[in-house]
Structure formats: C-alpha cells, structure tokens
C-alpha positions in Angstrom: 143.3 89.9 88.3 140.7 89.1 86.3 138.8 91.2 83.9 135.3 91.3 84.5 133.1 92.2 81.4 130.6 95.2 81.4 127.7 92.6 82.3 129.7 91.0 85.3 130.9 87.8 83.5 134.1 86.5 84.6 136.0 84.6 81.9 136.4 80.8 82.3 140.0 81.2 81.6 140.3 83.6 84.5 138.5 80.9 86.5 140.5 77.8 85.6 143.6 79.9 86.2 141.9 80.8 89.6 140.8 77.2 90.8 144.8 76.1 89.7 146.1 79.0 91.3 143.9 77.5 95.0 145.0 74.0 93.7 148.5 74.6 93.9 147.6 76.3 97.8 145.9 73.4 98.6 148.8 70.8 98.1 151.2 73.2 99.6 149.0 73.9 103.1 147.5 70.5 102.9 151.1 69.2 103.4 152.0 71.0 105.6 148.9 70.4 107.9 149.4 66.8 107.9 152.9 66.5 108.6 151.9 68.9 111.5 149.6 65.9 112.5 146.7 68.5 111.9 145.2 67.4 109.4 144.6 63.5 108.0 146.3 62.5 104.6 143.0 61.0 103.4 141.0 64.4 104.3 143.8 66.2 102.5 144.2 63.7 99.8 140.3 64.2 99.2 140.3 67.8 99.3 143.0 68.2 97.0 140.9 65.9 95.0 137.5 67.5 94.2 139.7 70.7 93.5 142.0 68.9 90.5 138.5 67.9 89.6 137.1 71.5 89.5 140.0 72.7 87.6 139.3 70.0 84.9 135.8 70.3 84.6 136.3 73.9 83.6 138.6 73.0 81.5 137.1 70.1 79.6 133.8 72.4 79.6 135.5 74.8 77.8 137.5 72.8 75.5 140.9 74.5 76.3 
C-alpha cells in the first residue's frame, strides 16, 4: 500500500505501480472473458489498451 503524504498526495510511483498492477488484471480477466465468449477481443483488446496507455503516460510524465 501506498504512502499517502501528510497533505494527501499519493506518489506517482505508487500510482504507476497501481495502474500496472490493474494492467496485469486486465489482460488476465479480459482473457478469460473472451474465451468464455463474454466478452469481444476488440472490446478487450481496447480496454487493455487505454490502460498500457495510462501506465505510460505516468510514466513518461514523470520521467522514470
């Protein structure tokens, strides 16, 4: 868990590690949806894509 400073701030680092952590989720549960026939590969395909782009936004925005 993250450690919130005394002013509330979460630290980017805690948040990239965050948005990787629901990446990783994401291409798990996605998979398993779709080969379930639950789920579409392009919906999953998509969703899995803005969240890789979330995780390198924060990233690149904090030059890590």
């Amino acid at each position: 868990m993250a450690n919130i400073t005394p002013d509330g701030a979460i630290p980017v680092t805690a948040l990239i590690a965050e948005a990787q952590r629901e990446l990783d989720m994401r291409r798990q549960y996605y998979w398993a949806r779709v080969r379930a026939g639950k789920m579409r590969q392009d919906d999953a395909d998509k969703r899995i894509a803005l969240m890789a782009a979330i995780v390198k936004r924060l990233t690149v925005t904090a030059a890590l």
